[in-house]
PQR file with spaces between the fields and no chain letter, atoms N, CA, C, O and H, PARSE charges and radii, in Angstrom:
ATOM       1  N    UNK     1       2.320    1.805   11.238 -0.4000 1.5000
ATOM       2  CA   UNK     1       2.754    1.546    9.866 -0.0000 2.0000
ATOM       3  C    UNK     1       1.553    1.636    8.927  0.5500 1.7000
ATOM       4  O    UNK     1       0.457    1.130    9.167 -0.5500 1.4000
ATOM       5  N    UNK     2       1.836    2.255    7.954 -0.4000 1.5000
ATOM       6  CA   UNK     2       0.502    2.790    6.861 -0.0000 2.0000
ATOM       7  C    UNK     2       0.641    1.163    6.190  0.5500 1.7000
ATOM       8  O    UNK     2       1.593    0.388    6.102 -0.5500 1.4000
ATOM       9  H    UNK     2       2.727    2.666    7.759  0.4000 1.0000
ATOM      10  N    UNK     3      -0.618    1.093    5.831 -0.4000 1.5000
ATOM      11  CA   UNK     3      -1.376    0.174    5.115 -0.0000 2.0000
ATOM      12  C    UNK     3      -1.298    0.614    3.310  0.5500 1.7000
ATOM      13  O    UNK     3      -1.576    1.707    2.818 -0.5500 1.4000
ATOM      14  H    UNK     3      -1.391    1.723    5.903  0.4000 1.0000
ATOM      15  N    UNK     4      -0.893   -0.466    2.696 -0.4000 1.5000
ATOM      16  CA   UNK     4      -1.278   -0.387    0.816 -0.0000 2.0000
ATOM      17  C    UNK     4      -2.633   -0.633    0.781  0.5500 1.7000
ATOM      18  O    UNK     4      -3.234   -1.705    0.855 -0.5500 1.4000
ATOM      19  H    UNK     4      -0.668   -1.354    3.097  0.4000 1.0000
ATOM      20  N    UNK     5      -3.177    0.875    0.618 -0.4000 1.5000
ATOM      21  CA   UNK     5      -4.960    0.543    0.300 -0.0000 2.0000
ATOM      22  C    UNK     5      -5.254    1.089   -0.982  0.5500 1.7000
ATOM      23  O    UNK     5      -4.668    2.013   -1.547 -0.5500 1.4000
ATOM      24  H    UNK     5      -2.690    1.746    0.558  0.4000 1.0000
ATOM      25  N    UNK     6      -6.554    0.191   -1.515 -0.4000 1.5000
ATOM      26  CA   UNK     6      -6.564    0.718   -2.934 -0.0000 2.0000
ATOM      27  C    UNK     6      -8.416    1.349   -3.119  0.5500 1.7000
ATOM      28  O    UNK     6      -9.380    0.593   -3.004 -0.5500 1.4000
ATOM      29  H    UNK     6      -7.030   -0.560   -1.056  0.4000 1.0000
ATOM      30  N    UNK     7      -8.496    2.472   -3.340 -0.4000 1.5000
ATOM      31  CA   UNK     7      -9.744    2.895   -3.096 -0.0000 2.0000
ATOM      32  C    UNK     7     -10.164    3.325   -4.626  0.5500 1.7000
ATOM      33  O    UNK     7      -9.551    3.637   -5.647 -0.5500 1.4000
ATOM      34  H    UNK     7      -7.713    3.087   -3.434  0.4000 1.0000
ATOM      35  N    UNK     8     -11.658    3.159   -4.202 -0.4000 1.5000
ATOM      36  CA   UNK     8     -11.919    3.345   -5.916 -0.0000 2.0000
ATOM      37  C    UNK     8     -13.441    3.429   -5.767  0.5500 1.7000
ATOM      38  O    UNK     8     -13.924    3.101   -4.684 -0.5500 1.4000
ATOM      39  H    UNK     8     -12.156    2.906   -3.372  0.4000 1.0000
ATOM      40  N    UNK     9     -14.340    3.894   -6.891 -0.4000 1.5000
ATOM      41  CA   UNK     9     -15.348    4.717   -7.025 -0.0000 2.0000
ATOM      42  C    UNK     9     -16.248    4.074   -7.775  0.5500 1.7000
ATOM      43  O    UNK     9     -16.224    4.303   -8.984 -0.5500 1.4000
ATOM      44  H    UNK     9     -13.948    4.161   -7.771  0.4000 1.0000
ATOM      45  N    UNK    10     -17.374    3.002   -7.169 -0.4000 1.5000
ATOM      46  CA   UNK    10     -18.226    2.794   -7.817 -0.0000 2.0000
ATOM      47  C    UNK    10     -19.939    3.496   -8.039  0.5500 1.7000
ATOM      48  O    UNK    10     -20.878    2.874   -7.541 -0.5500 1.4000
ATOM      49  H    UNK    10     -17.394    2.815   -6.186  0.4000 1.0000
ATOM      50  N    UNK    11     -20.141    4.520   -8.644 -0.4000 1.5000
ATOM      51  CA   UNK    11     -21.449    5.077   -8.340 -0.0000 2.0000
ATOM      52  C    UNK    11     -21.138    6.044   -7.832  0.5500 1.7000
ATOM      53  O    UNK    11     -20.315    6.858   -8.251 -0.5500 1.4000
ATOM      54  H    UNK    11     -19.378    5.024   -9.049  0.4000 1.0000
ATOM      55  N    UNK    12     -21.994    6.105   -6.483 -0.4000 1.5000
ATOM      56  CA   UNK    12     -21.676    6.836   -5.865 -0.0000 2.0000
ATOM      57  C    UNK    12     -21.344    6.587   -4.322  0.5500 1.7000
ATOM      58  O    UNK    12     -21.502    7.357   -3.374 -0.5500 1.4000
ATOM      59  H    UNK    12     -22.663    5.444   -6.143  0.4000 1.0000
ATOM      60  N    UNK    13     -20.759    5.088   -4.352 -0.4000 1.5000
ATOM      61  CA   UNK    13     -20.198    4.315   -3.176 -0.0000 2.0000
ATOM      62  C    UNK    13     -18.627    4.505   -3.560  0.5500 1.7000
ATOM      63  O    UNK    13     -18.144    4.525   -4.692 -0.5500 1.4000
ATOM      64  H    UNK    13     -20.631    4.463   -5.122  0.4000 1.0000
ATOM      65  N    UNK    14     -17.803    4.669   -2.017 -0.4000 1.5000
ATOM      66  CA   UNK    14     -16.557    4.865   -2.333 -0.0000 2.0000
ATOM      67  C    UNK    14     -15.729    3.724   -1.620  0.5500 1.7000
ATOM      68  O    UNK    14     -15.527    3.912   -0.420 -0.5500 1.4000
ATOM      69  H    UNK    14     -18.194    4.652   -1.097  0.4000 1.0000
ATOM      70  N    UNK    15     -15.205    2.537   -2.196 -0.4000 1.5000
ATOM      71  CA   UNK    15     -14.663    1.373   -1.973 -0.0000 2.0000
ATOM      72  C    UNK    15     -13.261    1.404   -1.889  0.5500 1.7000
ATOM      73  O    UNK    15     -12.414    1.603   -2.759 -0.5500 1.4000
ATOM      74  H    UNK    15     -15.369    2.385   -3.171  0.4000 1.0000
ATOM      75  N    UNK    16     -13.108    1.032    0.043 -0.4000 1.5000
ATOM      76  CA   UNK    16     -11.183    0.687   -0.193 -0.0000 2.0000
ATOM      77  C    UNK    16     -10.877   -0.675    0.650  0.5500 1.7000
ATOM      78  O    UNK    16     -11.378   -1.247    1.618 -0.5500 1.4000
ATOM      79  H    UNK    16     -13.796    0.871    0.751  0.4000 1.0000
ATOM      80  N    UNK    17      -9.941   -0.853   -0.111 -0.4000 1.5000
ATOM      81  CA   UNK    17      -9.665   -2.288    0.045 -0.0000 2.0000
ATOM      82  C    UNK    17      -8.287   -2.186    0.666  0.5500 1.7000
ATOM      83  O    UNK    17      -7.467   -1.329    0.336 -0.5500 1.4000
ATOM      84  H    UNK    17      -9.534   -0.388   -0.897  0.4000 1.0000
ATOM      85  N    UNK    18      -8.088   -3.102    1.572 -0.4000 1.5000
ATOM      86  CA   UNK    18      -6.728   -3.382    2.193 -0.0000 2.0000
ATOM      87  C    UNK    18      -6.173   -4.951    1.165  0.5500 1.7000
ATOM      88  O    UNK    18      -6.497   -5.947    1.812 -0.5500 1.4000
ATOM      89  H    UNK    18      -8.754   -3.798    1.839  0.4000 1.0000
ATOM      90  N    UNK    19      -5.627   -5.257    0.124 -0.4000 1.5000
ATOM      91  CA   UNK    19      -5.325   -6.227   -0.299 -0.0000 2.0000
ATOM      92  C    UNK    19      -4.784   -7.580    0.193  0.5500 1.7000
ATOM      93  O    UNK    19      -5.065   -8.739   -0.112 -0.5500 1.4000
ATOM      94  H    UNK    19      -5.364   -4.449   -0.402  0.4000 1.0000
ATOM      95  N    UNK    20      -3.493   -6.772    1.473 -0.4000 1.5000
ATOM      96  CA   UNK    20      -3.807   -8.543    1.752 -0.0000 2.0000
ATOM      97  C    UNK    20      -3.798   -8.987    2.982  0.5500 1.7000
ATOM      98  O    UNK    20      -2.938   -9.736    3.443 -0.5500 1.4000
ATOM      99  H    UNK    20      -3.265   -5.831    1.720  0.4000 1.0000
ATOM     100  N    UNK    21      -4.878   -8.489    3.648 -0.4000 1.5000
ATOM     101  CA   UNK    21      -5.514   -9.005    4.389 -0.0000 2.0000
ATOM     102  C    UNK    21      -7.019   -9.296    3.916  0.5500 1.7000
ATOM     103  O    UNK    21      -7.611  -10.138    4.592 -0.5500 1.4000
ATOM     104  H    UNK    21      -5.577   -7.880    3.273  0.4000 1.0000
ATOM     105  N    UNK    22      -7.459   -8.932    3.244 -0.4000 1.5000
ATOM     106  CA   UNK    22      -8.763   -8.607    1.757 -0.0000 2.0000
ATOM     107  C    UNK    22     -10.100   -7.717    2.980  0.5500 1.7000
ATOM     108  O    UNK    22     -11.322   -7.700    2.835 -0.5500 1.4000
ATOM     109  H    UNK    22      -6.978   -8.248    2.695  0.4000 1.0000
ATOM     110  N    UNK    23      -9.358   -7.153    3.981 -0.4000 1.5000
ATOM     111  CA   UNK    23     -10.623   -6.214    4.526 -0.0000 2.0000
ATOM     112  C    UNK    23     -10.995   -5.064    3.314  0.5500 1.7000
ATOM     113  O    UNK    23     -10.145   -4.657    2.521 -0.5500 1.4000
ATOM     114  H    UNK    23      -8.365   -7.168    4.099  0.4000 1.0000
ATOM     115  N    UNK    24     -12.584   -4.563    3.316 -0.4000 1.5000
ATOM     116  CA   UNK    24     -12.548   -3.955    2.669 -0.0000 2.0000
ATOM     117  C    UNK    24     -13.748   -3.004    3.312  0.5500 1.7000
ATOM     118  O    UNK    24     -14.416   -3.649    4.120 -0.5500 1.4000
ATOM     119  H    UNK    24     -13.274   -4.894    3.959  0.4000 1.0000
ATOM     120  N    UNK    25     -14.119   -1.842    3.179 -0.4000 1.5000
ATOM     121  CA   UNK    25     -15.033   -0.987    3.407 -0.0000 2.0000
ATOM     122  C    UNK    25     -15.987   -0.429    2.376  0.5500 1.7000
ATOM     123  O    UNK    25     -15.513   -0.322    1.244 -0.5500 1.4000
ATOM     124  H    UNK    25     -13.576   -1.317    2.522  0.4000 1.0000
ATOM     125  N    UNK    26     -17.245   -0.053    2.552 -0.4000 1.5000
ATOM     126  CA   UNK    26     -17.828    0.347    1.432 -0.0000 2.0000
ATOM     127  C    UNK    26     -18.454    1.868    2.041  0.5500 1.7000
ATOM     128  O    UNK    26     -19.159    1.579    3.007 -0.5500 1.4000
ATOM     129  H    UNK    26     -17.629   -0.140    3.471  0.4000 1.0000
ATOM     130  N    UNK    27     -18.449    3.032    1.872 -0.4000 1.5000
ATOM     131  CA   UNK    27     -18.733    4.511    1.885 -0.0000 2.0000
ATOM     132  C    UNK    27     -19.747    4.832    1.115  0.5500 1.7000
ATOM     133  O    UNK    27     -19.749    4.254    0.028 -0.5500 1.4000
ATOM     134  H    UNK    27     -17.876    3.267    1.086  0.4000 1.0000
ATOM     135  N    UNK    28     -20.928    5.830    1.390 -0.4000 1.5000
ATOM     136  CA   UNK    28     -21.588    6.523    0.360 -0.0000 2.0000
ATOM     137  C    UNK    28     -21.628    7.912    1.676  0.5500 1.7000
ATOM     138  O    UNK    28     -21.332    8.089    2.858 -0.5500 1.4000
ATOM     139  H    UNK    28     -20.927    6.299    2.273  0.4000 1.0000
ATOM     140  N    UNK    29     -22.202    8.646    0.506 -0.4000 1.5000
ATOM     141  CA   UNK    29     -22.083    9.896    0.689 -0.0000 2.0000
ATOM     142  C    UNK    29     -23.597   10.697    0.304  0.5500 1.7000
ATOM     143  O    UNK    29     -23.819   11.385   -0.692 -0.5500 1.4000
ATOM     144  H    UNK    29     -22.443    8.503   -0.453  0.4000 1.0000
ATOM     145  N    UNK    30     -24.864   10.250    1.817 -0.4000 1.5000
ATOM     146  CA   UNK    30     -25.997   10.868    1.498 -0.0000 2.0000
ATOM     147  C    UNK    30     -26.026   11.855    1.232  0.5500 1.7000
ATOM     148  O    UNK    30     -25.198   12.584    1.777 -0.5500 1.4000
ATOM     149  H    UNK    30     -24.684    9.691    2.626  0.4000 1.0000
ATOM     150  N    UNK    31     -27.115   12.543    0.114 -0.4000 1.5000
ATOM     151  CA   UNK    31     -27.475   14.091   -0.608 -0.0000 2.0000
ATOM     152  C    UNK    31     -27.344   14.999    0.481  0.5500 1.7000
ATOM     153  O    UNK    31     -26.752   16.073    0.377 -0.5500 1.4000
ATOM     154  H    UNK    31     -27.788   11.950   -0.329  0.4000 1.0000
ATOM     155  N    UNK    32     -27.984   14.512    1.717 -0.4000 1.5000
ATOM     156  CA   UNK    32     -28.347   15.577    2.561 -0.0000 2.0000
ATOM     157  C    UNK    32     -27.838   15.649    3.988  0.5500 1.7000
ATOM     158  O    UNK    32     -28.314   16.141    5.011 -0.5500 1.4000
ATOM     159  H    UNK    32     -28.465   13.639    1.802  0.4000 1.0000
ATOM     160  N    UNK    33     -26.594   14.929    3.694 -0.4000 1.5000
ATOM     161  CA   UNK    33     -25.911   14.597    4.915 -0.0000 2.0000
ATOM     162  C    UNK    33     -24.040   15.143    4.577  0.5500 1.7000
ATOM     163  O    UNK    33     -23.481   15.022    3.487 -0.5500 1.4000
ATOM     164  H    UNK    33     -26.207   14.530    2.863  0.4000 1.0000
ATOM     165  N    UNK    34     -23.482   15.657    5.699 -0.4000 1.5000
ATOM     166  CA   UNK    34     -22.243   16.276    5.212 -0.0000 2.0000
ATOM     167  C    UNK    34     -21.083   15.694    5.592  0.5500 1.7000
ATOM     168  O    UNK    34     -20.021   16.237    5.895 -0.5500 1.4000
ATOM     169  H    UNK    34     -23.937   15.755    6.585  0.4000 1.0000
ATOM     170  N    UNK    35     -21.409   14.374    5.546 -0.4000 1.5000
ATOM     171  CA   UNK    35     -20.196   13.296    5.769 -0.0000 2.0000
ATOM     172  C    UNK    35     -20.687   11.627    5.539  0.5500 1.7000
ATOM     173  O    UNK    35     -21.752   11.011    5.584 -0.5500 1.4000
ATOM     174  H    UNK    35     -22.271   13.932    5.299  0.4000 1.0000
ATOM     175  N    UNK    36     -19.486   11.360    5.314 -0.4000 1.5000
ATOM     176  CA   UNK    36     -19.745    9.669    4.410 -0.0000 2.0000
ATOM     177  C    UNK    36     -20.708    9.060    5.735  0.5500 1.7000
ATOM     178  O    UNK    36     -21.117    9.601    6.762 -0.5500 1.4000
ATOM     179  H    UNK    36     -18.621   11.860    5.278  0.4000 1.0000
ATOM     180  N    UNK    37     -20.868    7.510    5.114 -0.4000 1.5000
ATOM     181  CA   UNK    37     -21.812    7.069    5.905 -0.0000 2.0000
ATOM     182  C    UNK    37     -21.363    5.474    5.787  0.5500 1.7000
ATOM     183  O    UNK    37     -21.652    4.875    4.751 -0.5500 1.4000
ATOM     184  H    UNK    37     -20.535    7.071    4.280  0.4000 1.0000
ATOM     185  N    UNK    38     -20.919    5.045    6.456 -0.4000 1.5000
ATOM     186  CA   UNK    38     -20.168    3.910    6.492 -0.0000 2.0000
ATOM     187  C    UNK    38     -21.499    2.635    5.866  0.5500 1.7000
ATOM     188  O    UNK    38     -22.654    2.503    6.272 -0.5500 1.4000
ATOM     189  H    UNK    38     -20.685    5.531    7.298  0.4000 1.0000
ATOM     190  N    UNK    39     -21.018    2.122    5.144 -0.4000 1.5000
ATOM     191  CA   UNK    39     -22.330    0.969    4.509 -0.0000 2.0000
ATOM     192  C    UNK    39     -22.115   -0.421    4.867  0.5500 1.7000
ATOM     193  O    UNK    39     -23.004   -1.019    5.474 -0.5500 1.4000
ATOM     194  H    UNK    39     -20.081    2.229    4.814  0.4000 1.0000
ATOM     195  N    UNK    40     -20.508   -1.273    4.406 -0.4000 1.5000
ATOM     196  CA   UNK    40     -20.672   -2.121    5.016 -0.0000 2.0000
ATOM     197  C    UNK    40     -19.361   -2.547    5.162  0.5500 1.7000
ATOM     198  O    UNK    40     -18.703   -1.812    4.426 -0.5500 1.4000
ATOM     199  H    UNK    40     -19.787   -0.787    3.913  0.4000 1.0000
ATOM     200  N    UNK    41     -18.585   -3.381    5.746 -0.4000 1.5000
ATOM     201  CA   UNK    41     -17.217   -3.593    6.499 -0.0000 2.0000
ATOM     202  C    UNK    41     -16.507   -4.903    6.254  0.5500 1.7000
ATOM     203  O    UNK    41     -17.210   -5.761    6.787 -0.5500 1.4000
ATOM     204  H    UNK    41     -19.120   -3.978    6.344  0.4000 1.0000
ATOM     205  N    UNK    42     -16.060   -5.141    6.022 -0.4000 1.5000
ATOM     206  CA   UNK    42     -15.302   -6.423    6.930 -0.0000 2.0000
ATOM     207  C    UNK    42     -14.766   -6.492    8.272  0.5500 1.7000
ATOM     208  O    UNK    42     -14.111   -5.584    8.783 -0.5500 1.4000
ATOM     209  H    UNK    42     -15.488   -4.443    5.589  0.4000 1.0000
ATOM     210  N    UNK    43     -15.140   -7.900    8.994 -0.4000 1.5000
ATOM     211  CA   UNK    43     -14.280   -7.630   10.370 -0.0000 2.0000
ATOM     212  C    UNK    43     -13.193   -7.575   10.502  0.5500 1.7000
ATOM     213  O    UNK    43     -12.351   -8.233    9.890 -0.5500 1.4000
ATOM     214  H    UNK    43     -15.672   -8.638    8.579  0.4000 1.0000
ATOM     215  N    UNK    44     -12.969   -6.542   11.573 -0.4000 1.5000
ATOM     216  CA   UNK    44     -11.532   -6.452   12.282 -0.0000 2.0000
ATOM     217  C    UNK    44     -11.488   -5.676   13.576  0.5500 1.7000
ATOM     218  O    UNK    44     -11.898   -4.557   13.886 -0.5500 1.4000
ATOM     219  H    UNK    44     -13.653   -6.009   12.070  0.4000 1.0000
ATOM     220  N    UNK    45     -10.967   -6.464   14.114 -0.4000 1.5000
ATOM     221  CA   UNK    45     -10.412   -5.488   15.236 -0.0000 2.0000
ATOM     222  C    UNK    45      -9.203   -4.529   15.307  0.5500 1.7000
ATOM     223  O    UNK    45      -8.842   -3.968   16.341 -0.5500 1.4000
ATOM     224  H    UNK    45     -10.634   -7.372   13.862  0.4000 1.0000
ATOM     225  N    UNK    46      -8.624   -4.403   14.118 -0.4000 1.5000
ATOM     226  CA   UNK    46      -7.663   -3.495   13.855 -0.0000 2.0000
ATOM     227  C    UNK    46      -7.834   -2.287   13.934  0.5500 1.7000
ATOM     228  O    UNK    46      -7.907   -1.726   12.841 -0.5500 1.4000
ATOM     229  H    UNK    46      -8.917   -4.859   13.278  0.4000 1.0000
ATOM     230  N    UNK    47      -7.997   -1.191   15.468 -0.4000 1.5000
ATOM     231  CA   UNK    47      -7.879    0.600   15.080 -0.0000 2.0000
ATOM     232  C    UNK    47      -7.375    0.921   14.263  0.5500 1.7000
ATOM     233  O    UNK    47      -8.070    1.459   13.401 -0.5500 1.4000
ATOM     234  H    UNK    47      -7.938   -1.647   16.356  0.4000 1.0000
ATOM     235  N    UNK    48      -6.080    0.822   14.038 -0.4000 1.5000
ATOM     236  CA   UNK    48      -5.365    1.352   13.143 -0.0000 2.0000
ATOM     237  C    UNK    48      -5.426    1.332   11.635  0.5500 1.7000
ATOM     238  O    UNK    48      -4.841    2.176   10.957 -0.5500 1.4000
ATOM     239  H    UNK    48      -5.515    0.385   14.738  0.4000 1.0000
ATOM     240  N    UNK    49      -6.223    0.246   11.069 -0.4000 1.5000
ATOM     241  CA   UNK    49      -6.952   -0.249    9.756 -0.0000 2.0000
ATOM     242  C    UNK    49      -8.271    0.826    9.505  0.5500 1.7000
ATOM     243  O    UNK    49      -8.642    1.544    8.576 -0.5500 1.4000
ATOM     244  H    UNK    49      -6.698   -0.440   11.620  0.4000 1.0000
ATOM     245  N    UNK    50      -8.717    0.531   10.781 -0.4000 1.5000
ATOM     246  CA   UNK    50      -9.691    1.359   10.624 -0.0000 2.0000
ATOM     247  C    UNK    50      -9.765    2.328   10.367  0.5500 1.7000
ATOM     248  O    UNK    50     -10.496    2.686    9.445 -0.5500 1.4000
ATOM     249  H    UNK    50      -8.415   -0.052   11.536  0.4000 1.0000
ATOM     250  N    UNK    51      -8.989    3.216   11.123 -0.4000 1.5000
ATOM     251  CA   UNK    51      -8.375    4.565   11.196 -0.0000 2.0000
ATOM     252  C    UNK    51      -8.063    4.784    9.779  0.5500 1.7000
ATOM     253  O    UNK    51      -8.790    5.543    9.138 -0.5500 1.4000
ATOM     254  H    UNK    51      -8.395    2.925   11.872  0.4000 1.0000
ATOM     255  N    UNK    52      -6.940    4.135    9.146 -0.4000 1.5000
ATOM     256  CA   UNK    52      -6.205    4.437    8.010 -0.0000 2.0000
ATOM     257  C    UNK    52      -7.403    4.492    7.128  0.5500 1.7000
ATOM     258  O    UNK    52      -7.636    5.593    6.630 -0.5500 1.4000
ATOM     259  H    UNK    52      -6.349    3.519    9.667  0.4000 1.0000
ATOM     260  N    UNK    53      -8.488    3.164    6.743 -0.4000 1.5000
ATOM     261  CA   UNK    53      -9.289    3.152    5.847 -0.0000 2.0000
ATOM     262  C    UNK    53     -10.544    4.114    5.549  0.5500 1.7000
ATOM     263  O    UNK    53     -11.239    4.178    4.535 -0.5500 1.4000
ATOM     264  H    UNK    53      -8.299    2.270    7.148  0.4000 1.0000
ATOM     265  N    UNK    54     -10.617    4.844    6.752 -0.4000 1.5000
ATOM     266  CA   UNK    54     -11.613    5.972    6.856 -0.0000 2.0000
ATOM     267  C    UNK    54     -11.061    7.212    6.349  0.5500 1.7000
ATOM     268  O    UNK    54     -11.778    8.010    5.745 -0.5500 1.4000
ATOM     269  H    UNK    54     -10.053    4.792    7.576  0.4000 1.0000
ATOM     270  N    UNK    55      -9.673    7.449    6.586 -0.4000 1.5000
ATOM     271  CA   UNK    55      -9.177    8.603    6.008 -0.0000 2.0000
ATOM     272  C    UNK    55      -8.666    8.123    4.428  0.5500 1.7000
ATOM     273  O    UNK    55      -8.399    9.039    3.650 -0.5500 1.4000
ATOM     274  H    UNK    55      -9.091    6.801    7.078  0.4000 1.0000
ATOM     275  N    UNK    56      -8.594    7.384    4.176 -0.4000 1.5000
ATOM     276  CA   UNK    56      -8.609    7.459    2.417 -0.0000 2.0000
ATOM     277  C    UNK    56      -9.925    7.498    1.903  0.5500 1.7000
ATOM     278  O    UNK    56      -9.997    8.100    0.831 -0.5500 1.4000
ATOM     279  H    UNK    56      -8.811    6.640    4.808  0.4000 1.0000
ATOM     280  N    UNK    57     -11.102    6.992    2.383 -0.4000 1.5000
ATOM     281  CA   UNK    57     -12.150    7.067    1.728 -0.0000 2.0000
ATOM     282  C    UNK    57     -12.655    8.863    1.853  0.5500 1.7000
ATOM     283  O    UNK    57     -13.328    9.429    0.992 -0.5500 1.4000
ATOM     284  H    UNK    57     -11.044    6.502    3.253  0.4000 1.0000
ATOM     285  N    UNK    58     -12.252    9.373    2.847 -0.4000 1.5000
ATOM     286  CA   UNK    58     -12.531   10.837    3.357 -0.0000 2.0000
ATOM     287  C    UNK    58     -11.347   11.965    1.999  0.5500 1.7000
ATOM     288  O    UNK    58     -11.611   13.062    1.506 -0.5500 1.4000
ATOM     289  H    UNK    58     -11.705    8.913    3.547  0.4000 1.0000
ATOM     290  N    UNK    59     -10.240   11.175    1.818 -0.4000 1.5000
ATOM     291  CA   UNK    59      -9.319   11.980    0.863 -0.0000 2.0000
ATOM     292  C    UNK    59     -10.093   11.766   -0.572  0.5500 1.7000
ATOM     293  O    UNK    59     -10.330   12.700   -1.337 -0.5500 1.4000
ATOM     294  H    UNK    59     -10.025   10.284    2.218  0.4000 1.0000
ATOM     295  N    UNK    60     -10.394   10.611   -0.782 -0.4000 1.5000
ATOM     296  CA   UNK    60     -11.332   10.100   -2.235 -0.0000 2.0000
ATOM     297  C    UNK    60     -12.545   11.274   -2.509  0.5500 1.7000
ATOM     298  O    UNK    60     -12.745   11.885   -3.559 -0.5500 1.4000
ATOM     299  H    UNK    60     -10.201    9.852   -0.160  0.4000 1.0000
ATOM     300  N    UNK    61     -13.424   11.409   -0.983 -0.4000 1.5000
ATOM     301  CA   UNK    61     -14.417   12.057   -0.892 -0.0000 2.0000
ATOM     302  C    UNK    61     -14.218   13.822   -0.991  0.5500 1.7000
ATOM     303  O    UNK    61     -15.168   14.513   -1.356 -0.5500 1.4000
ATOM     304  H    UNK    61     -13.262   10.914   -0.130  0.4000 1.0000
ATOM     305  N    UNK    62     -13.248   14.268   -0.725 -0.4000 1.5000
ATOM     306  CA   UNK    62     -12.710   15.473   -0.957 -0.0000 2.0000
ATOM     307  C    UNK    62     -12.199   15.919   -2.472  0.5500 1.7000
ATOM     308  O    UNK    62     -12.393   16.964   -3.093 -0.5500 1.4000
ATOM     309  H    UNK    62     -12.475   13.706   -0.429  0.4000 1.0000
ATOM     310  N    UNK    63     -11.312   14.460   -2.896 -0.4000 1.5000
ATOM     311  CA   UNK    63     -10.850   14.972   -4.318 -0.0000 2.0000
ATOM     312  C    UNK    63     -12.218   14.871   -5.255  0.5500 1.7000
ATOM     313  O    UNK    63     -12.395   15.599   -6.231 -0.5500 1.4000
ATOM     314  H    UNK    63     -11.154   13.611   -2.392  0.4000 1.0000
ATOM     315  N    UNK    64     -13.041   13.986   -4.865 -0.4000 1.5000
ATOM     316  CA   UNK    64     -14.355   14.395   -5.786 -0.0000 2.0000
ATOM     317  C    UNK    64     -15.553   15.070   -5.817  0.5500 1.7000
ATOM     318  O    UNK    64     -16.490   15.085   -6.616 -0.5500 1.4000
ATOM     319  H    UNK    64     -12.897   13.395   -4.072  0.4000 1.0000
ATOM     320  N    UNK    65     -15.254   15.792   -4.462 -0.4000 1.5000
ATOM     321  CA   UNK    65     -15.787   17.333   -4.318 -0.0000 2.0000
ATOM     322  C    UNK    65     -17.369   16.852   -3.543  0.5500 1.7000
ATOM     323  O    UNK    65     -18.297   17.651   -3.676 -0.5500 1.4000
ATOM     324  H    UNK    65     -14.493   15.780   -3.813  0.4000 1.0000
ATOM     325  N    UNK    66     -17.564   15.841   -2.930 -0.4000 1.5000
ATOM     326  CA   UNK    66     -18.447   15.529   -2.407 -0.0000 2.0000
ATOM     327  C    UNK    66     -18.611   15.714   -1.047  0.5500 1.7000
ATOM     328  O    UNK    66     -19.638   15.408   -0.441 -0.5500 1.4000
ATOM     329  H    UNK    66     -16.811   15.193   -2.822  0.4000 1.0000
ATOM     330  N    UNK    67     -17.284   16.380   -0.379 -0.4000 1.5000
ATOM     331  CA   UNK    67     -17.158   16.486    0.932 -0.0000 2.0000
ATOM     332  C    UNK    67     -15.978   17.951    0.992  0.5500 1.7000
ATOM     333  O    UNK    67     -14.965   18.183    0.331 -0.5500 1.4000
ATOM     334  H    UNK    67     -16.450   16.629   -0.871  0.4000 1.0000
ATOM     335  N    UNK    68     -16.541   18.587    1.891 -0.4000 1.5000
ATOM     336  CA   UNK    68     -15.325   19.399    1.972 -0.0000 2.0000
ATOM     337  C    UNK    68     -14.659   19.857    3.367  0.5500 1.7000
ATOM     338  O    UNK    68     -13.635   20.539    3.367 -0.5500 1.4000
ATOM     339  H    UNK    68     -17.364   18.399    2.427  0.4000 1.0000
């Protein structure tokens, strides 16, 4: 079951939040590196959170042309 995540763009860190459980992830996207770079987390043992929250920050990272 998909997760309501709300992702959003500070800088050049890409932040998504699972609301209510309040996990949240933080993404950047080094100059010289060709994929995000996970920064910092909340715990969980949830794959499937995980899973889900990596591919929205990866769709964020595509629509703003930082990843292709």
């Amino acid at each position: 079951m998909a997760q309501d995540l709300e992702v959003g763009v500070d800088g050049y860190l890409i932040v998504v939040r699972e609301p209510t459980s309040g996990f949240y992830a933080i993404y950047s996207k080094p100059k010289h590196r060709p994929q995000l770079i996970l920064r910092r987390r909340a715990d969980t043992e949830d794959q499937a959170l995980l899973t889900q929250v990596w591919q929205a920050a990866n769709d964020k990272a595509r629509e703003l042309g930082w990843i292709v």
